[in-house]
N, C-alpha and C positions, 0 to 999 in steps of 0.2 A: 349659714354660708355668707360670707364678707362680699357685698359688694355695692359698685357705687354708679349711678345711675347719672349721668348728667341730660342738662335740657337746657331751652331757652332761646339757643341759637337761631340764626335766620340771616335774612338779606337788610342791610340798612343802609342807608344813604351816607354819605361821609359827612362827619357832623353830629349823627344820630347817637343812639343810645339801645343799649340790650342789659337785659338781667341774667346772666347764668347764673342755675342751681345745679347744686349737688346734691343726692339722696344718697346717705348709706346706709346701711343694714348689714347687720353679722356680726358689729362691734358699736361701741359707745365711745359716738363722736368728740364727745367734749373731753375724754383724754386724752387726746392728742391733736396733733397741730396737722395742718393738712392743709396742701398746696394746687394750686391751679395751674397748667401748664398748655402751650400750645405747639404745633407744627403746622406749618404752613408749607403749599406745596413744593418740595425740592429740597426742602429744610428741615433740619435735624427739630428734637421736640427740642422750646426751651423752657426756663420757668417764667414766669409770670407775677406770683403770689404767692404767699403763704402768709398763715396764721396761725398763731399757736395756741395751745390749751388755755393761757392763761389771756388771749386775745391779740397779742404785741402781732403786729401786722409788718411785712417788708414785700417791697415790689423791684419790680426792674427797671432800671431807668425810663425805657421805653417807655411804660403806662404811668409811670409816676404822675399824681395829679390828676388823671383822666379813671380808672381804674380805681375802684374800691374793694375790700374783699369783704365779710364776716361771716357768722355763723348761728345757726339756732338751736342750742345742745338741746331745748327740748322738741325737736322735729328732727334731730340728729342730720340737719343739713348744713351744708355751707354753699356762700354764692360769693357774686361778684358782678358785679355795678361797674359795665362799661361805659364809661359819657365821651364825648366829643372822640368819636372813633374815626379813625383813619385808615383808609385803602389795606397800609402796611399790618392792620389789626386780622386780614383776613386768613382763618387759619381754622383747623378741628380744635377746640379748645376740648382740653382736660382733664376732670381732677384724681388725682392719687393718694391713696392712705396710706400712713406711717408702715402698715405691714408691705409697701412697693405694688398693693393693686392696683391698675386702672380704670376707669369707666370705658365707655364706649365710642366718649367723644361725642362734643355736640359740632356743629358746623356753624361758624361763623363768617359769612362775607359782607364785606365793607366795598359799596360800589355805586356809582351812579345811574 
């Protein structure tokens, strides 16, 4: 059964730093490229991240620079390396597989 498990989330200080991971299972991660995405309250989901099979990484302006993605094909996870976060960062982050599952969502807020 395909599915993908996210974690990591929490409350941080503006400025601070969090690790999301993602766990999947039911498919083998390292064929395909797989994206992290977030909704914040009021607001549609958007993306975030992505990385593909072969590693090539794109982000969205927002996180550009602050924001890291990759992955570990042999733990069949992928994460993401949030640094110098800000207020606007706080949101249920994401991630989804090539076949349109989601996870469950982790919660991130960014607050003093």
């Amino acid at each position: 059964q395909l599915q993908l498990v996210e974690s990591g989330g929490g409350l941080v200080q503006p400025g601070g730093s969090l690790r999301l991971s993602c766990a999947a299972s039911g498919f083998t991660l390292g064929y395909y490229a797989i994206g992290w995405f977030r909704q914040a309250p009021g607001e549609e989901r958007e993306g975030v991240s992505c990385i593909s099979s072969s590693g090539g990484t794109n982000y969205a302006d927002s996180v550009k620079g602050r924001f890291t993605i990759s992955r570990d094909n042999s733990k069949n996870m992928a994460y993401l390396q949030m640094n110098s976060l800000k207020p606007e960062d706080t949101a249920v982050y994401y991630c989804k597989s090539p076949f349109g599952n989601w996870g469950q969502g982790t919660q991130v807020t960014v607050s003093a």
